[in-house]
Backbone as JSON, one array per atom type, in Angstrom:
{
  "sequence": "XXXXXXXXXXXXXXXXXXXXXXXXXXXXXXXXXXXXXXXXXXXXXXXXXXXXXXXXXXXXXXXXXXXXXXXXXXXXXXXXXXXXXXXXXXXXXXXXXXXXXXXXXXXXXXXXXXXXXXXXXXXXXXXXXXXXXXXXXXXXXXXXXXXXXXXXXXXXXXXXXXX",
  "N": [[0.96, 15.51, -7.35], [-0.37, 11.82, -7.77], [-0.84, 9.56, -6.0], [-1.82, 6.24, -5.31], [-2.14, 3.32, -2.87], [-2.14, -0.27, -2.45], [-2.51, -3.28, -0.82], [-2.83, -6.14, 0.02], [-3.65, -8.13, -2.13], [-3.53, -10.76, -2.94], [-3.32, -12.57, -5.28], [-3.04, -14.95, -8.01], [-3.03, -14.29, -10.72], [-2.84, -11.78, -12.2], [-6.4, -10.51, -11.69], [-9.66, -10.08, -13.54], [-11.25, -7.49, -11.87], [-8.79, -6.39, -10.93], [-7.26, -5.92, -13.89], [-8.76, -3.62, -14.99], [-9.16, -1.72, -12.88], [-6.53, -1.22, -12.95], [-6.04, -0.78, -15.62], [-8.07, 1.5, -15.9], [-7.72, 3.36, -13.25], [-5.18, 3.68, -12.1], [-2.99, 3.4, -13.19], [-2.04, 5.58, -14.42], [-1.88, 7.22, -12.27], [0.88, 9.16, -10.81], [2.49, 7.29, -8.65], [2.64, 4.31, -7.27], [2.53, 2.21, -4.21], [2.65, -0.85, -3.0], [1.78, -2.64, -0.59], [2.09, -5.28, 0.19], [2.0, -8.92, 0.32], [1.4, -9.6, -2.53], [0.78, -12.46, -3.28], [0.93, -13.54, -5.97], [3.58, -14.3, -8.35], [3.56, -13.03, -10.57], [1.6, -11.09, -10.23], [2.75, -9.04, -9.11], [4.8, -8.97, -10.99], [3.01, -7.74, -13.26], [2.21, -5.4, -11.88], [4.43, -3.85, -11.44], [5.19, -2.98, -13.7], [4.76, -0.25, -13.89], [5.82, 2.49, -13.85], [6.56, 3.87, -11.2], [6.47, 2.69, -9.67], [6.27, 0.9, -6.3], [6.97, -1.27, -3.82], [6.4, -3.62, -0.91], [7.74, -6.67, 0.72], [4.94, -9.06, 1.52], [3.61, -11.25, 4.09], [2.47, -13.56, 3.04], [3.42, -13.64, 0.42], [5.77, -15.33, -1.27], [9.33, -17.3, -2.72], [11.44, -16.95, -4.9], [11.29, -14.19, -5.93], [9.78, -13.22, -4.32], [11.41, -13.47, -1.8], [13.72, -11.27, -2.64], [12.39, -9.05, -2.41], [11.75, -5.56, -0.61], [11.46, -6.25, 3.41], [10.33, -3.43, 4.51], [10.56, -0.53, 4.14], [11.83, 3.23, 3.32], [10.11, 5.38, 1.24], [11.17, 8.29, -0.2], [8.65, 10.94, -2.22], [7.65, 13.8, -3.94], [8.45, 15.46, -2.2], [7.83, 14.57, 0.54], [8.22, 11.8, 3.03], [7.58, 9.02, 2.58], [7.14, 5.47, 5.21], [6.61, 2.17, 4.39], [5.25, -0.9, 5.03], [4.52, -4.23, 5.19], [2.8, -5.4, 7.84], [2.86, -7.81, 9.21], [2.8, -9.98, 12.05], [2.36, -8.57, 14.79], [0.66, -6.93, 17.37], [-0.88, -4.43, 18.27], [-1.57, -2.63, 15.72], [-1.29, 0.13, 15.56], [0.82, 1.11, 17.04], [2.81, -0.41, 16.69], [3.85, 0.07, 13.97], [4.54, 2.49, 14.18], [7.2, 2.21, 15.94], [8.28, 0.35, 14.43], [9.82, 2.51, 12.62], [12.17, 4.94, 12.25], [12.15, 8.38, 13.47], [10.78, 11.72, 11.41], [9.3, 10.75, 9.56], [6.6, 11.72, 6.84], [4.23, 10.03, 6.59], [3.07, 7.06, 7.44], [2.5, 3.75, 6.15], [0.41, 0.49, 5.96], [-0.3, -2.76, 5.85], [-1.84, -6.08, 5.77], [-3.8, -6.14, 7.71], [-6.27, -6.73, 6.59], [-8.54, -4.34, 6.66], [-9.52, -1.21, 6.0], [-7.94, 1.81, 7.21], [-7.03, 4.92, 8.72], [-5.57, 7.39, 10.68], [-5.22, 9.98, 11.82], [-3.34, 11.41, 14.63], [-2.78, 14.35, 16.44], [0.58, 15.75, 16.97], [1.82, 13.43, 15.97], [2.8, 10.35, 13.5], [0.53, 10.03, 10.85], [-1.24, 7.14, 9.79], [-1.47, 4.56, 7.66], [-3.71, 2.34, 6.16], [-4.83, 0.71, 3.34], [-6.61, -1.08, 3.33], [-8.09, -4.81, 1.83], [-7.41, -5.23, -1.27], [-8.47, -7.59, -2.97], [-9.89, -9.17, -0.86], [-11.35, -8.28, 1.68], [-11.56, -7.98, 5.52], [-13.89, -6.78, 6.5], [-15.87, -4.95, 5.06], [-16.02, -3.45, 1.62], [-13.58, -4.24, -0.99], [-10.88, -2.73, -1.64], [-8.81, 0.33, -2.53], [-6.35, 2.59, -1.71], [-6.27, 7.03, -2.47], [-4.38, 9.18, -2.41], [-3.01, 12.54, -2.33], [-0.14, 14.51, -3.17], [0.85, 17.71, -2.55], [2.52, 20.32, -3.04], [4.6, 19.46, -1.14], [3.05, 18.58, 0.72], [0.64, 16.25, 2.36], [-2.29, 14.96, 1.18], [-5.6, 14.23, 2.62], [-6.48, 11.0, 2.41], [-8.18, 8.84, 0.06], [-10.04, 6.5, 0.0], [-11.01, 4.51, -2.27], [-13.3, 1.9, -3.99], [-13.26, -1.09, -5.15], [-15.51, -3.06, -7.5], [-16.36, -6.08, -7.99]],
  "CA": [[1.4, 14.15, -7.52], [-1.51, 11.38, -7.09], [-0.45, 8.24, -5.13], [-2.33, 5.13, -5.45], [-1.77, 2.58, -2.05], [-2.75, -1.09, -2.06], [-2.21, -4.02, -0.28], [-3.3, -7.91, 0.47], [-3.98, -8.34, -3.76], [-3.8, -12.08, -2.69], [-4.22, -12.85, -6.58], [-2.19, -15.5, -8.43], [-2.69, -13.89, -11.65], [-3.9, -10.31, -12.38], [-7.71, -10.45, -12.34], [-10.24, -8.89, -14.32], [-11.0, -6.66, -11.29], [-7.6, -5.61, -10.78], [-6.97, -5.4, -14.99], [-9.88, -2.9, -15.04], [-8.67, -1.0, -12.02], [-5.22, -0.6, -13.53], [-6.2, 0.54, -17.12], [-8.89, 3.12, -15.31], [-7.4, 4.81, -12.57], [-3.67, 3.22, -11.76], [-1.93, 3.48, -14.48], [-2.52, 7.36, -14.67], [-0.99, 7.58, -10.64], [2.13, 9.24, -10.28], [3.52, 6.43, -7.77], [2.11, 3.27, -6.59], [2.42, 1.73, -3.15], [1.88, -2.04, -2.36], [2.0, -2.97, 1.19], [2.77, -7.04, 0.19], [0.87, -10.03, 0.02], [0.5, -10.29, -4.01], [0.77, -13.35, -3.52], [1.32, -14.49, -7.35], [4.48, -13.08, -8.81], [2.43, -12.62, -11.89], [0.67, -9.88, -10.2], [3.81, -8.58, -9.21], [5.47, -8.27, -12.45], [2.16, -7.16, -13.47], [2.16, -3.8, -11.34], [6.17, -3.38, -11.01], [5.33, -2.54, -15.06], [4.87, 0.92, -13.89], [7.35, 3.19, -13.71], [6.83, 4.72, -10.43], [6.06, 1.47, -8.58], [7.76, 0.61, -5.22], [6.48, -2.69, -2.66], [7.38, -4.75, 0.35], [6.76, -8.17, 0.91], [3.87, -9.4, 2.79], [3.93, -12.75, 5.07], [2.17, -14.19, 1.77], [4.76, -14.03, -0.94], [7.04, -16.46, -1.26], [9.53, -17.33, -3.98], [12.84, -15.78, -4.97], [10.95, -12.91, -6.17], [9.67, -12.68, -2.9], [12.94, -12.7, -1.6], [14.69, -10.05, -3.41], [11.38, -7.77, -1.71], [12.37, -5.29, 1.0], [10.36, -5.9, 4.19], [10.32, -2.33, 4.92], [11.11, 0.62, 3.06], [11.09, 4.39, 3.01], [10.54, 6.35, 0.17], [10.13, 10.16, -1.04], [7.78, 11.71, -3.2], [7.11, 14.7, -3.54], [9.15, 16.41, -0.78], [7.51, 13.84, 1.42], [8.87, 10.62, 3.2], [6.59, 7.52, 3.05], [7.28, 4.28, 5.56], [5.69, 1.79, 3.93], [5.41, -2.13, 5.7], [3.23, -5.3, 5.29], [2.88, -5.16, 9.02], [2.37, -8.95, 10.01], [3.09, -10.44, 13.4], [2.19, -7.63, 15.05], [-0.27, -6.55, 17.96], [-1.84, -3.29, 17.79], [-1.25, -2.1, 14.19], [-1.06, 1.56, 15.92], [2.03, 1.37, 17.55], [3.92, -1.36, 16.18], [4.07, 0.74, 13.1], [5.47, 4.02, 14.44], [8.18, 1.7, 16.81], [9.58, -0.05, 13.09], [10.51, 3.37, 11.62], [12.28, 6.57, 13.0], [11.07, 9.71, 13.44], [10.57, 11.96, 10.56], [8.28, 10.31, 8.62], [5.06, 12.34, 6.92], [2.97, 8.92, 6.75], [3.32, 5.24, 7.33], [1.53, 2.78, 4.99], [1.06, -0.83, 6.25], [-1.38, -3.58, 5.71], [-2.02, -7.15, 6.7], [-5.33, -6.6, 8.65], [-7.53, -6.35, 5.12], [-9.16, -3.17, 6.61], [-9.41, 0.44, 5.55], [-7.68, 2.7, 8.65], [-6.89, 6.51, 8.4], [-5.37, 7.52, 11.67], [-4.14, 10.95, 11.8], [-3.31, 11.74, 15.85], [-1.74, 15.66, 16.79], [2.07, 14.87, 17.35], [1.9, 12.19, 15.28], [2.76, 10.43, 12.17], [-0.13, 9.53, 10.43], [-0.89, 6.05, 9.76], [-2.8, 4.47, 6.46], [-4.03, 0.86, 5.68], [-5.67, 0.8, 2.4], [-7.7, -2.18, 3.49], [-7.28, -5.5, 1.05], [-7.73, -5.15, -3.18], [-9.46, -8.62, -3.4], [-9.94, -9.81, 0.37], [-11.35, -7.6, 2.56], [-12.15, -8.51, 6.52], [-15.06, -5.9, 6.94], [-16.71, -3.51, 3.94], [-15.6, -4.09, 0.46], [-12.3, -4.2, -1.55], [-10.73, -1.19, -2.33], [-7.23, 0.91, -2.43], [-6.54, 4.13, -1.33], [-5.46, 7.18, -3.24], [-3.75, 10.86, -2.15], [-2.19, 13.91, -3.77], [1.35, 15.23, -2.36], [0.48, 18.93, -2.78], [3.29, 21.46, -2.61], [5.12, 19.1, -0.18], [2.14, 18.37, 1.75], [-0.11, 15.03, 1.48], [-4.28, 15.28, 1.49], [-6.34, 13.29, 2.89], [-6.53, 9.76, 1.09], [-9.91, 8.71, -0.08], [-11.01, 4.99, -0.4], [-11.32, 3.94, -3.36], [-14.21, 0.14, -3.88], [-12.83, -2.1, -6.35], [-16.18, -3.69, -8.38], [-15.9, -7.23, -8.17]],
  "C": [[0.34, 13.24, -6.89], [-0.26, 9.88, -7.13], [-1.2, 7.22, -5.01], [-1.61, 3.91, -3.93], [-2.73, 1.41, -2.04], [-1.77, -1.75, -1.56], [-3.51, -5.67, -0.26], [-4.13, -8.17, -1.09], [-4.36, -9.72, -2.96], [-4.02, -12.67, -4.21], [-2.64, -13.75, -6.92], [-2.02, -14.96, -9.88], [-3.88, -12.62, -11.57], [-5.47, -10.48, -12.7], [-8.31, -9.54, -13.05], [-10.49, -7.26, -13.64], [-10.1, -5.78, -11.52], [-6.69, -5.18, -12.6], [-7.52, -4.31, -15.02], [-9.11, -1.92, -13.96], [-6.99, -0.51, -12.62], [-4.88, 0.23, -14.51], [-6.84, 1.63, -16.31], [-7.98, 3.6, -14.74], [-5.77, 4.38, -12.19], [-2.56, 3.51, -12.33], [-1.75, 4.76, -14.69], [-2.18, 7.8, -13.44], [0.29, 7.88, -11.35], [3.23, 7.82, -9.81], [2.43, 5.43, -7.66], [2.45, 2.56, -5.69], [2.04, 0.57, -3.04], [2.27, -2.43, -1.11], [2.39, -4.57, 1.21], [1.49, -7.72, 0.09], [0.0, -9.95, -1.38], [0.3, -11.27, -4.25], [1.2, -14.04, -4.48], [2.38, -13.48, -7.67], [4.27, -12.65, -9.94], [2.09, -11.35, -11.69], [1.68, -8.97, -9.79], [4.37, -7.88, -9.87], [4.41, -7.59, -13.1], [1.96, -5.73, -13.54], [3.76, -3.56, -11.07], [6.01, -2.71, -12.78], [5.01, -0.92, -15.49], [5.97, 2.0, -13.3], [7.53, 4.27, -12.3], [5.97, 3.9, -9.05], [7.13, 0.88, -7.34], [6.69, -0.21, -4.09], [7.33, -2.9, -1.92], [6.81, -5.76, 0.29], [5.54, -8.45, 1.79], [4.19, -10.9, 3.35], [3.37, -13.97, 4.04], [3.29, -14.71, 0.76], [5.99, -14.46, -0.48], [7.47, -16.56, -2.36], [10.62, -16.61, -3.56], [12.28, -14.26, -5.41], [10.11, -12.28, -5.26], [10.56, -12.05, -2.42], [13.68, -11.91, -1.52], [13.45, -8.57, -2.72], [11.96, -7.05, -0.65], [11.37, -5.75, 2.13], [9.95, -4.81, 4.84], [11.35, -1.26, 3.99], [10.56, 2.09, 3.27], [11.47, 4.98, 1.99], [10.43, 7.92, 0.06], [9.88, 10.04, -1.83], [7.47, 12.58, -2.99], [7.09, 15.61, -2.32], [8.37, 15.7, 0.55], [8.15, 12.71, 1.81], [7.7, 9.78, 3.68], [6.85, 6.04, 3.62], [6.26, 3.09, 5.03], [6.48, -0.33, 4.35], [4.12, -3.21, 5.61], [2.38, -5.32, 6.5], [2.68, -6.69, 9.91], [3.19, -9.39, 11.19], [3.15, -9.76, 14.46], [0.94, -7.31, 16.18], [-1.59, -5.81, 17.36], [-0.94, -2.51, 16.61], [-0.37, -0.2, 14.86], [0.63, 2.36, 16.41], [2.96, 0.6, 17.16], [4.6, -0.37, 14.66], [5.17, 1.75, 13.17], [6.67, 3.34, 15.01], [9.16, 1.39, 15.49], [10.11, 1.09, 12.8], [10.7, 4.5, 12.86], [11.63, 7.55, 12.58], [11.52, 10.51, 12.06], [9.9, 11.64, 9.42], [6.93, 11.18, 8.43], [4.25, 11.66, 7.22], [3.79, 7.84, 6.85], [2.05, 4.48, 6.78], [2.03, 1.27, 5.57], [-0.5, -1.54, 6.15], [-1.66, -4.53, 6.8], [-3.39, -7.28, 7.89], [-6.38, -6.96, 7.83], [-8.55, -5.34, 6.04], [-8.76, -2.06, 6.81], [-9.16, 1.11, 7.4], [-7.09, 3.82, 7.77], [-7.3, 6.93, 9.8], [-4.91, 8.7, 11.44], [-4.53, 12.06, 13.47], [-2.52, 13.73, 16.1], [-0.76, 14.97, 17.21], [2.39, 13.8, 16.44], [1.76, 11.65, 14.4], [1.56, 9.48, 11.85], [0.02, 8.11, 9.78], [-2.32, 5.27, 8.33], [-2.71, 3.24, 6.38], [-4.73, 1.14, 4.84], [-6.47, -0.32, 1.97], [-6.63, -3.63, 2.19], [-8.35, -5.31, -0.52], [-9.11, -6.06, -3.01], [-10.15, -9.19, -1.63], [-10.49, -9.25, 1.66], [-12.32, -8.25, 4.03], [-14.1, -7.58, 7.04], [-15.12, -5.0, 5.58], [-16.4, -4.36, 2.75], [-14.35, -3.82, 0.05], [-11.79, -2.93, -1.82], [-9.19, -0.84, -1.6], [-7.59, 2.22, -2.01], [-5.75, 5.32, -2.05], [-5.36, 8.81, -2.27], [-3.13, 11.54, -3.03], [-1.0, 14.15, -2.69], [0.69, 16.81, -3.54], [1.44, 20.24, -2.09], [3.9, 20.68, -1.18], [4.16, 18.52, 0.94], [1.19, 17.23, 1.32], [-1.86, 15.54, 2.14], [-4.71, 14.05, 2.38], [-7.0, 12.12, 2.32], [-8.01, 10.05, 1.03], [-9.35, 7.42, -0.61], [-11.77, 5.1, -1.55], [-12.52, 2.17, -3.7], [-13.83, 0.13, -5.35], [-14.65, -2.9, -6.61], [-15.27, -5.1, -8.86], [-16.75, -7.82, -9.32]]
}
């Protein structure tokens, strides 16, 4: 099962970027992951048009179709459980993370910094930021993608969005 994770789109309407990125490799994911902040609900309805799409809000989106967003959510896939959170107002990303959700979690997915992290401590639940789509504070744009493998998740890989 391949997994696709973004976050901080920031886009009011689907760009060419992110069209291009969706026909190629998105659309052909298993699941998709947004961490919040699409900002436009365009881009929203955009990527909710896949059938194995699941978001939270970010401190961005506003709107009733904000609204109706969870701000936190866990899902399964793939005999796995994924916490998945915008993460804003927040210190150190590291621990604020693990404190929102109880224990049992394989991974936690959270944004809001716009950069790429891949934390994985002994004892401890691994922690993923897949940086921001269009916005990024350090490197370039890009999502992150994994496999759930017999119950077990890989090691993402960073994906660069071509602007």
């Amino acid at each position: 099962m391949k997994i696709a994770v973004l976050s901080d789109t920031h886009l009011e309407d689907p760009s060419p970027p992110l069209i291009h990125v969706y026909e190629d490799r998105l659309k052909n994911m298993d699941i998709i992951l947004h961490l919040g902040d699409f900002t436009g609900e365009r881009v929203w309805l955009y990527l909710q048009a896949h059938t194995g799409f699941y978001e939270v809000a970010g401190n961005m989106d506003r709107g009733e179709w904000a609204d109706s967003l969870p701000r936190k959510r866990v899902v399964q896939v793939g005999g796995v459980k994924i916490g998945m959170l915008h993460g804003f107002g927040f210190g150190d990303p590291k621990r604020y993370a693990t404190d929102v959700f109880a224990p049992g979690l394989d991974l936690i997915c959270f944004g809001h910094s716009h950069r790429y992290l891949w934390l994985q401590r002994p004892g401890r639940i691994p922690l993923l930021n897949p940086g921001s789509f269009s916005l990024p504070r350090a490197g370039y744009p890009g999502f992150a993608v994994f496999e759930v493998r017999r119950g077990r998740l890989t090691e993402p890989v960073w994906e660069r969005v071509c602007t």
